[in-house]
C-alpha angles and dihedrals in degrees: 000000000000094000085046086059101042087060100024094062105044096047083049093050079044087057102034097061094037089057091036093064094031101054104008125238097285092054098049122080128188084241083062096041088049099045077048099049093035087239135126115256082243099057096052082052086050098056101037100021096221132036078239090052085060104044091053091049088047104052090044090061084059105045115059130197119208090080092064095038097054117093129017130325085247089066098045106097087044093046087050087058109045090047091053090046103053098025117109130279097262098052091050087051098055088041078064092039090057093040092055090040085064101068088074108084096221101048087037090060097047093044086056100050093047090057093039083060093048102041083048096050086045097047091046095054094049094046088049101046088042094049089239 
């Protein structure tokens, strides 16, 4: 089992955030991600517990943060576009993916909550280590 997962997971994370950008959250089903993966749907329940527990780990795997955490708070909105801008296929494509995931309430509250957590964890350590 624990080889199974060491291989299974990851080539369903793989799959998860290749059919997320490429058909949206609405237009990929467990049953997709699995036949992708070459897993089982229950198993992708059994690893990430929710189809939205999965799309938000997956698009977490693609979006990463430290571009938009280096330099001052003054620079943070133009940092965010510029690197969305410039930033590869794939990570625009998740940036849209979120955007249109979060038409669904459920997954919108949690989204939200998720980058509430971050951007707060983030602020309070720049306002701690600059004496704000």
């Amino acid at each position: 089992m624990a080889e199974d997962r060491s291989t299974k997971r990851p080539a369903i994370l793989k799959a998860a955030v290749l059919l997320f950008i490429e058909n949206g959250y609405a237009g990929t089903s467990l049953r997709d991600i699995g036949r992708e993966a070459g897993a089982d749907a229950s198993l992708v329940i059994h690893y990430f517990g929710s189809k939205e527990g999965l799309f938000l780990e997956a698009m977490r795997a693609v979006q990463p943060e430290r571009p938009l955490q280096e330099g001052d708070i003054q620079g943070l909105g133009e940092r965010f576009i510029r690197f969305v801008l410039e930033a590869g296929p794939q990570v625009r494509a998740s940036f849209l993916a979120v955007l249109h995931a979060g038409q669904t309430p459920t997954l919108n509250d949690r989204l939200r909550e998720q980058n509430e957590d971050r951007a707060q964890s983030w602020l309070g350590g720049h306002l701690e280590a600059t004496g704000s």
